[in-house]
Structures are given as C-alpha cells and as structure tokens.
C-alpha positions as CSV (number, residue, x, y, z in Angstrom):
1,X,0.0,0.0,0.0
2,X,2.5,2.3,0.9
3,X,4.4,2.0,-2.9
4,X,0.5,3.0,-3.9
5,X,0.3,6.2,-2.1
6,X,3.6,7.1,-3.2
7,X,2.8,6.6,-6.7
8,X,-0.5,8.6,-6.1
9,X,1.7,11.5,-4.4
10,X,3.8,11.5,-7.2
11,X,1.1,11.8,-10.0
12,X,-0.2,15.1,-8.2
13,X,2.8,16.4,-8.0
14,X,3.0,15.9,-11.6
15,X,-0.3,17.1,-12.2
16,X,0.1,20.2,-9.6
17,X,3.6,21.0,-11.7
18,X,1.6,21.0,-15.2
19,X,-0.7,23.8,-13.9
20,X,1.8,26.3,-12.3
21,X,0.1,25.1,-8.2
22,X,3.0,25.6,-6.3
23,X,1.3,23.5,-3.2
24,X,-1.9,21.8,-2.6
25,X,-4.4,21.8,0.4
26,X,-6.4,18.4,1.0
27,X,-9.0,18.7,4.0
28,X,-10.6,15.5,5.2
29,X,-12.4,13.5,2.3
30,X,-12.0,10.9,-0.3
31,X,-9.3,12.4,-1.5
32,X,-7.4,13.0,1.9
33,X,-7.9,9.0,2.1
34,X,-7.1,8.5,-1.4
35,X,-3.9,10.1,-0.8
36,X,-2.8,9.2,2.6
37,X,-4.6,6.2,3.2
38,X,-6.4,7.4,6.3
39,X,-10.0,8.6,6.4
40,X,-10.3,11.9,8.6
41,X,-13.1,13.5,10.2
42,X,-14.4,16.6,9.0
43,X,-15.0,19.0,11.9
44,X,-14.0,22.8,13.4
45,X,-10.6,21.5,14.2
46,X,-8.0,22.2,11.4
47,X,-7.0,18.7,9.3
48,X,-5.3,19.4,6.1
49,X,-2.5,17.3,3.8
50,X,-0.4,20.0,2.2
51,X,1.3,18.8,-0.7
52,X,4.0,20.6,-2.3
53,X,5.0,20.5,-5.6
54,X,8.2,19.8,-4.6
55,X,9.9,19.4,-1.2
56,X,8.3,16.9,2.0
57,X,4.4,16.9,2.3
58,X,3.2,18.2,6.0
59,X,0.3,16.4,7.2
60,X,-0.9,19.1,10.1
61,X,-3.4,17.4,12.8
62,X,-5.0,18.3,16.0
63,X,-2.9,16.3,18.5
64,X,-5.8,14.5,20.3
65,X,-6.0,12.7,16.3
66,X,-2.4,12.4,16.0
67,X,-2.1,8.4,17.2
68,X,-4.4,7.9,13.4
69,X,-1.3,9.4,11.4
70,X,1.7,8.3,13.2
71,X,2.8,6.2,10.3
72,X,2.3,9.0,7.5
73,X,5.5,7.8,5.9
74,X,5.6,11.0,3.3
75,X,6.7,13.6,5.4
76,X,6.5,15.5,8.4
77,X,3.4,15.2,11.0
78,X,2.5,18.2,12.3
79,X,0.7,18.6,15.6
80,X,-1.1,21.5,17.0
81,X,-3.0,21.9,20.4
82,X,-6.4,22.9,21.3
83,X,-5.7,26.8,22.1
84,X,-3.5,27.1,19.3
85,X,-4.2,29.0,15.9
86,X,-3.7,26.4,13.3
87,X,-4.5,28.7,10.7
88,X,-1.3,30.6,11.6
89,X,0.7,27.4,11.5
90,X,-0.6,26.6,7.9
91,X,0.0,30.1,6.8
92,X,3.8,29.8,8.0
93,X,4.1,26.2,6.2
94,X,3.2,28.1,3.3
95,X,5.5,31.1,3.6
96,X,8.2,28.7,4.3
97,X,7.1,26.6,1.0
98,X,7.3,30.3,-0.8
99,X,3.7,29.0,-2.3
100,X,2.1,31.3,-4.5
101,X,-0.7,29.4,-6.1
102,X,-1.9,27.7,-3.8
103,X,-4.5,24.5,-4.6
104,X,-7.5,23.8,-2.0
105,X,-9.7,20.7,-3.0
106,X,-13.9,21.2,-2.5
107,X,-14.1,19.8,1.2
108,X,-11.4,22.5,2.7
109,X,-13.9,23.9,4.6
110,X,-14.4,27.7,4.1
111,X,-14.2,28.8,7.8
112,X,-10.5,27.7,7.3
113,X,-9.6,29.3,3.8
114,X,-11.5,32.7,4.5
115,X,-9.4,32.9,7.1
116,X,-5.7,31.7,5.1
117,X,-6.8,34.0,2.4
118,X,-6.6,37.6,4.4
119,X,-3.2,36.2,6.0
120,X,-1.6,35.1,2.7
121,X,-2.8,38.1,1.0
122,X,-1.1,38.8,-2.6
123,X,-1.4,34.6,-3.1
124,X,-3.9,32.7,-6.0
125,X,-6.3,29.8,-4.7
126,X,-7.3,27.6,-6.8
127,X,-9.4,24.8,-6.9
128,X,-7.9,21.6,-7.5
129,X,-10.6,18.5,-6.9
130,X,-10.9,18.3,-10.8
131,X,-6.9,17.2,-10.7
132,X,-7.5,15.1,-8.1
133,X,-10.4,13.6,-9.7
134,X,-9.0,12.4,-12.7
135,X,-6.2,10.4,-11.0
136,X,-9.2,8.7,-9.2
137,X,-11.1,8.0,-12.0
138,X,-8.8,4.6,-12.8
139,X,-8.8,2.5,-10.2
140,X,-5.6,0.4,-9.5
141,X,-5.8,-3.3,-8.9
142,X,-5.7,-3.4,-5.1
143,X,-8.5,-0.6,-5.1
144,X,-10.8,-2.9,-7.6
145,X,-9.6,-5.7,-5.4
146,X,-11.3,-3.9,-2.3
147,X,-14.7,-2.5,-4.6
148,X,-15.2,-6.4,-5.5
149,X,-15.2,-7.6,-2.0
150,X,-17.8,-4.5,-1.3
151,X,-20.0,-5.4,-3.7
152,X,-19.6,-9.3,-2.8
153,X,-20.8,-8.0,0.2
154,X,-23.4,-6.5,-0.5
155,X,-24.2,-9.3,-3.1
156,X,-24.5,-11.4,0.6
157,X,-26.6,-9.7,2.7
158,X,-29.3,-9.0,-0.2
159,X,-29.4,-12.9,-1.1
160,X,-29.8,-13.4,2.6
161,X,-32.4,-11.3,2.7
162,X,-34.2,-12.8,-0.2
163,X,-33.9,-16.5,2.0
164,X,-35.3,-14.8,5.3
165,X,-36.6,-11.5,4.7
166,X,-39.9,-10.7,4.6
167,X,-42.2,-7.6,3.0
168,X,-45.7,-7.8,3.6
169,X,-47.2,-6.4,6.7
170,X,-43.8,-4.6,7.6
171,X,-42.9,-1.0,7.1
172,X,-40.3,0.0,5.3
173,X,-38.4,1.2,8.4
174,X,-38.7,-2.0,9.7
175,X,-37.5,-4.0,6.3
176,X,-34.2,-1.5,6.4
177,X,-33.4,-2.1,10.0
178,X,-33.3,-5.9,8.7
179,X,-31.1,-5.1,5.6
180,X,-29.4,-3.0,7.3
181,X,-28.2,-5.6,10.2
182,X,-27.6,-8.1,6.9
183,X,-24.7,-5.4,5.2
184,X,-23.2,-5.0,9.1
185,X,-23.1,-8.7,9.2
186,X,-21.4,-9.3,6.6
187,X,-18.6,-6.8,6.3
188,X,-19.4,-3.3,5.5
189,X,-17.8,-0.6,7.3
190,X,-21.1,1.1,7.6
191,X,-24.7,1.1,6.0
192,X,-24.2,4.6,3.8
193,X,-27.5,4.4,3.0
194,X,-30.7,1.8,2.7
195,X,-33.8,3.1,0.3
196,X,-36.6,1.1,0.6
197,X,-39.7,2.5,-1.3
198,X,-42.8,1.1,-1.5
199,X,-45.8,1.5,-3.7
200,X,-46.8,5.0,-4.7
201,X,-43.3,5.4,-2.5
202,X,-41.0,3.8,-5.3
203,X,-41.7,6.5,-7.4
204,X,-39.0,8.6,-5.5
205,X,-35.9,7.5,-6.7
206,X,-34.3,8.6,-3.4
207,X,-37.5,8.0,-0.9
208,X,-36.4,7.7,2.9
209,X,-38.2,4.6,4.1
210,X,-40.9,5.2,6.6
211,X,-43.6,4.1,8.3
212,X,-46.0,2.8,5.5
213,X,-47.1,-0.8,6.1
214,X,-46.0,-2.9,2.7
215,X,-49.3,-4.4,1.3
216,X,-49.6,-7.6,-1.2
217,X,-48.8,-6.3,-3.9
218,X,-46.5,-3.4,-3.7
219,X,-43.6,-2.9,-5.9
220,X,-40.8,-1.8,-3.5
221,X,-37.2,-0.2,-4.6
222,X,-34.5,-1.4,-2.5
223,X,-31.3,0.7,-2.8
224,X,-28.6,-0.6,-0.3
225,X,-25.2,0.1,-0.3
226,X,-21.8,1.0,2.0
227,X,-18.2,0.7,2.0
228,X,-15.4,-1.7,2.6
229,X,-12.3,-0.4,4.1
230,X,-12.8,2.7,2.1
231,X,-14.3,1.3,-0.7
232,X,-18.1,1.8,-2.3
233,X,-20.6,-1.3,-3.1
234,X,-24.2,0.5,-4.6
235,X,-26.8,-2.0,-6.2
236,X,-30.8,-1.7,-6.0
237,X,-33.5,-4.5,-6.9
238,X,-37.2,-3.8,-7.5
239,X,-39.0,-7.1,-6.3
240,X,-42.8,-7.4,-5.3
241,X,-44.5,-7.9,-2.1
242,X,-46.2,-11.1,-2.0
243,X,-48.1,-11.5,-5.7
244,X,-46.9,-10.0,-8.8
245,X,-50.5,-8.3,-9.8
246,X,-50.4,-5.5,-11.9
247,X,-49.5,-5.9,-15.8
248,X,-48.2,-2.6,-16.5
249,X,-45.5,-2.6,-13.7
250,X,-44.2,-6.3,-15.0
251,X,-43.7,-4.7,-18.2
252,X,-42.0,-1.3,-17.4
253,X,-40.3,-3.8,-15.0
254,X,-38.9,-5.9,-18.2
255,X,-38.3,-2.4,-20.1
256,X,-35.9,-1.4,-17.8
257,X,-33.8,-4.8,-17.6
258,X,-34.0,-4.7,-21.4
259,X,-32.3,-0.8,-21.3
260,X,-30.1,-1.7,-18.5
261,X,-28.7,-4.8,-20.4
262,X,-28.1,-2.5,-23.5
263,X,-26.0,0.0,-21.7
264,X,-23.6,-2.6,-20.3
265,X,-23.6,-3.8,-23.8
266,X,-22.3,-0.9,-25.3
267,X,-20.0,-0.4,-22.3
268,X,-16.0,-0.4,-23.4
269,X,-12.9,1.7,-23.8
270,X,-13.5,5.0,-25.9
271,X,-17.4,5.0,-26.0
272,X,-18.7,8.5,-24.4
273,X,-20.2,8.5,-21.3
274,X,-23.1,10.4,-22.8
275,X,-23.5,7.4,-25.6
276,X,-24.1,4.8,-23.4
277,X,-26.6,7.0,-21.1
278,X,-28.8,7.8,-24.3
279,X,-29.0,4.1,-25.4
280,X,-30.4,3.2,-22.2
281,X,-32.6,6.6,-22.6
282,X,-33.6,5.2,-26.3
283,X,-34.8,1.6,-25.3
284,X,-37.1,2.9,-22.2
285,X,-38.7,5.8,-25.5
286,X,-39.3,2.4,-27.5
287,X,-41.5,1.3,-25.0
288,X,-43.4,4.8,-24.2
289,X,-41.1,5.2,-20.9
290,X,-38.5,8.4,-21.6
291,X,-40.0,10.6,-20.0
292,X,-40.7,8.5,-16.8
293,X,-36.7,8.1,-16.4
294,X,-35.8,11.1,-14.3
295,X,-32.4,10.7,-13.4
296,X,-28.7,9.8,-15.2
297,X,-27.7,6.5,-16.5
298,X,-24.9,5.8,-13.2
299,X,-22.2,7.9,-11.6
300,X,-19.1,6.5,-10.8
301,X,-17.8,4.8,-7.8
302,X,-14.6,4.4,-5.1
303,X,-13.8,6.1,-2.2
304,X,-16.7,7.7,-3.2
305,X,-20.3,6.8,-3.8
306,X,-20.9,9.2,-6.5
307,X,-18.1,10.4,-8.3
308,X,-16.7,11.0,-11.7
309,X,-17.2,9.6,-14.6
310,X,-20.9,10.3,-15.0
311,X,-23.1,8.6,-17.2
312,X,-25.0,11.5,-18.2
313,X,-26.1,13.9,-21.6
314,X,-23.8,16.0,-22.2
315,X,-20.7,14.6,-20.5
316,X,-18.4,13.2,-23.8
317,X,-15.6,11.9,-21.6
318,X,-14.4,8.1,-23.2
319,X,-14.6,5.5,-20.7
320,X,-11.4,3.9,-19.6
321,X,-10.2,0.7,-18.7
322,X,-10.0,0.6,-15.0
323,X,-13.4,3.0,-14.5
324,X,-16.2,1.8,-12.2
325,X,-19.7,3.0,-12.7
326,X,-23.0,2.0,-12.4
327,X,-25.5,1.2,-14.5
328,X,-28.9,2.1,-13.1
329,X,-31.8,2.9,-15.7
330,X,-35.3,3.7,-13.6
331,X,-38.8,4.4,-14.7
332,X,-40.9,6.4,-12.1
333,X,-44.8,6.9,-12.3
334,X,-46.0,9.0,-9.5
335,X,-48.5,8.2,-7.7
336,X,-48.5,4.3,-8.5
337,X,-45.0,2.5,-8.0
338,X,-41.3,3.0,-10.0
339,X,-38.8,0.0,-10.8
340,X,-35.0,0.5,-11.2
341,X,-32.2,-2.3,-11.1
342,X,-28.6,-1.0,-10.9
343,X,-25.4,-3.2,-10.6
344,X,-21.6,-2.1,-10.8
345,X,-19.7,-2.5,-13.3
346,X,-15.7,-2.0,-14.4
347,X,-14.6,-0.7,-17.8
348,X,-12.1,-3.9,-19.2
349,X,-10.0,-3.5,-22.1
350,X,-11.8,-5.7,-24.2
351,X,-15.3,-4.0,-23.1
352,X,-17.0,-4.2,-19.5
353,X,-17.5,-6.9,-16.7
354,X,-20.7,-6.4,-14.3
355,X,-19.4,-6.9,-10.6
356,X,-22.9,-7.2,-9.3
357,X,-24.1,-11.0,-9.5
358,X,-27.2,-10.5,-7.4
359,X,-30.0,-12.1,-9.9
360,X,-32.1,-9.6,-12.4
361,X,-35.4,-11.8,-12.2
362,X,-38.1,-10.0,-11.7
363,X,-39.1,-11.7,-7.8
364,X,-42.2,-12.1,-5.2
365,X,-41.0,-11.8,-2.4
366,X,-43.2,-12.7,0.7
C-alpha cells in the first residue's frame, strides 16, 4: 500500500507542476484517504495534507487525532494543540514553502480558507478536486480488489435477505433495519445508505423509508449500499411484495432490464459516457417510458459513492479501462409505483465486466 500512495503522491505532483500550483491543500475526504490512506473527520478543528509540488508533504493534525497518522510515511506530521491557531501554522508552512498558487480541493472547509486567504494576501487559490479527480477515476488493482469484495458484500446480505426477509405487513423502516443488520453482518464498514420504497413510495428514486405498512402487492425499490475499508458497493433491486398483480409494472419492470442490459452492452474503452446514457434513454422511448426516467444513467464509484465519470447527456468523456460505474436505468410513475435495477460494473479493455451478481429476475418476495 505504501508503494501506492507514493505513486499517487507523485502523480499530483505531476499534475500540480503542469498547472503552475506551487502546493496543494487536501481537508478530510476521499481524497485526503485516497492520498494518505487514512480517512479523517471533518470537523471545526483544522486537518489538512499539504502537498508541495516539490519538497516533503506536511500532514498538520490536531494532536488528540495524532495516534491515526503516526505512520504517515511521506513527510512531516505536524501537531497543534487545542488553544493554538492552526491557521497561523498553515499560513507559515506556506511562507516557508514560498507557495504562490496555492491549490484547495472542494471539502477545505471555508471557515479555514476565508481565514488563510486575508493572511496570505497577494497569493492565487485555486481549486484543485478536478486534478485530483482524474487520477481517481482509474482504479488500480488493489482498489478494484477492495470494490469487489464490497459489492460481494453487499451481493450477501441481499441474497440473505431474499432466504429470510420478509415484505408484507412490515414497514419499510422495519424492512431496512433488517437489511441493514444483513450489510453490518457481513462486512461493510457502515450502512451509507438503505432506500426502501414502496408502492406509490417507489416513485421517489431517493424515498427515505418510513412508516408505510407494505401491502400484497406493492412494488418496493430497495437501494442498499456502504463501504469496505474505504471502498463503495451501490446495487438496487425492484421485487414485489407477496403476488406479482399489476400488468403494466411487469412490463415497465422488463423495459428497464431490457435498457439496462443495453448500456452494459455498449459499455468499453472510448465509447462517451453520454452514448451509453442515451442508449439506455432510447430503449425505455421504444416502450413509451423516456419521460418516466428522471435521473442519469450511473455515476461512478470508489472512495466515493458518487463520483466521476458520470453517465449522463452531455458529459463526452471516453470511458477507460479501470473505471467503475453503475449502470442504473429507472422508470418512475408518481403516484403508483417505480422500478429500477442497478449493478456495478468496471470498464475492461476488451469492453465491460458487471461486478454485481445479485440475480435480475423480476421476484415475489413474501
């Protein structure tokens, strides 16, 4: 791991050289993990990576966090107490650096740049998470490593929950309490989040599940997902409580397999990420159900669970071996149900291989 985040260091150095950023700033985040290996905690006490474009990094820490970092192999740990100004101590760092364009990424919070900014007056800020992004984009082997043990994961507790779960006559606070204990059971750092939607419900793609009781009948969208040691697992299935009745959803239900299937299909090095989101968009207008798909095709996923690339109009970027995304078509009909299935996929050089191996049958689930 270590030889990882060196070669990560090194590559924003690189990138932070080819646009004239004399340091860079990292507050807690993905990319603070990405680049140190350490996830930090985002709160009114200063944490920042700063990264110089050349010369030793500085990771500067509250002390009562210090025992996280000790092993920070790239440079020099700086601790500060509680009743000192870290602010100043950053601002010196920087003098000392003789930074004048200084990079920030998009979670260095504001109440700590306002106040850098009026005591390195006569520096540039600039914002820097696009650079950082596009060295995440591509994951390395150990990190696709870590994203398929996620999503096994998560691949675990839903089949598990298809054996002994239950829908009918339970709410859906109840039903993600259950699926919920199943992800913590099996390995997930944390439940990140657990969308169960049912009926009328399911036709908000990002319902928080409540206290409806789940009746015979009821299409309900279950979105679960969380990460492993870092690392993101997303995938959501559509089944039915108790008997399959109504026609139209077992259709639009078979509509939006058919366009999911036909996005991973055209899924492979060089394709635009806007291509693959319009033919998804093209099968679902064959069967009268555009307008009912609200949302983008799938968003990427790593440290993060949305990040770039985005499957979406308008964004031409070529997918790349090594990307992760998902591949998520919905249709949503207010006021009766909505249906989406989404699994994860990585961009191969020959084309695409689906992570996800939960089943895509449409199920009854009791």
């Amino acid at each position: 791991m270590q030889n990882e985040l060196a070669h990560r260091l090194a590559r924003l150095r690189t990138a932070l050289g080819s646009h004239q950023i004399d340091a860079a700033l990292v507050g807690p985040s993905a990319d603070f993990r990405y680049l140190t290996g350490h996830p930090a905690s985002e709160s009114e006490r200063l944490t920042v990576l700063v990264v110089p474009c050349e010369g030793e990094c500085t990771l500067l820490v509250p002390e009562l966090e210090s025992p996280k970092f000790t092993d920070f192999p790239f440079g020099r740990l700086d601790r500060w107490r509680d009743g000192d100004d870290p602010i100043d101590l950053l601002a010196r760092r920087l003098l000392d650096l003789d930074a004048r364009t200084i990079g920030v990424n998009d979670q260095f919070r504001a109440g700590f740049l306002l106040p850098l900014q009026e005591r390195l007056t006569g520096r540039r800020f600039a914002r820097i998470s696009p650079l950082i992004q596009e060295l995440r984009i591509v994951k390395s082997p150990a990190e696709l490593s870590l994203l398929r043990e996620a999503i096994a994961r998560v691949d675990a507790a839903w089949a598990r929950f298809c054996a002994e779960g239950r829908l009918v006559g339970r709410t859906e606070r109840q039903v993600a309490r259950q699926l919920s204990e199943f992800l913590l059971e099996e390995g997930l750092d944390e439940v990140a989040f657990c969308i169960v939607a049912s009926g009328p419900n399911a036709a908000s793609p990002h319902h928080e599940p409540g206290d409806r009781i789940i009746q015979d009948g009821d299409p309900v969208v279950i979105d679960i997902g969380g990460p492993y040691q870092g690392y993101y697992a997303d995938m959501t299935r559509t089944p039915v409580a108790g008997t399959i009745r109504d026609p139209d959803f077992a259709a639009a239900y078979e509509a939006v397999l058919e366009a999911q299937q036909a996005a991973f299909a055209a899924m492979r090095p060089g394709v635009p990420c806007e291509e693959v989101d319009r033919i998804a968009r093209d099968v679902l207008a064959t069967h009268g159900l555009a307008e009912a798909f609200t949302h983008r095709l799938g968003h990427g996923l790593g440290l993060s669970v949305h990040e770039p690339p985005y499957l979406v109009r308008g964004n031409r970027a070529p997918l790349c071996p090594g990307m992760v995304v998902t591949d998520e078509p919905g249709v949503y009909l207010p006021g009766r149900w909505g249906v989406r299935i989404e699994d994860v996929v990585v961009i191969t050089e020959e084309g695409a291989e689906r992570l996800t191996r939960s089943p895509h049958d449409l199920l009854a689930l009791p």
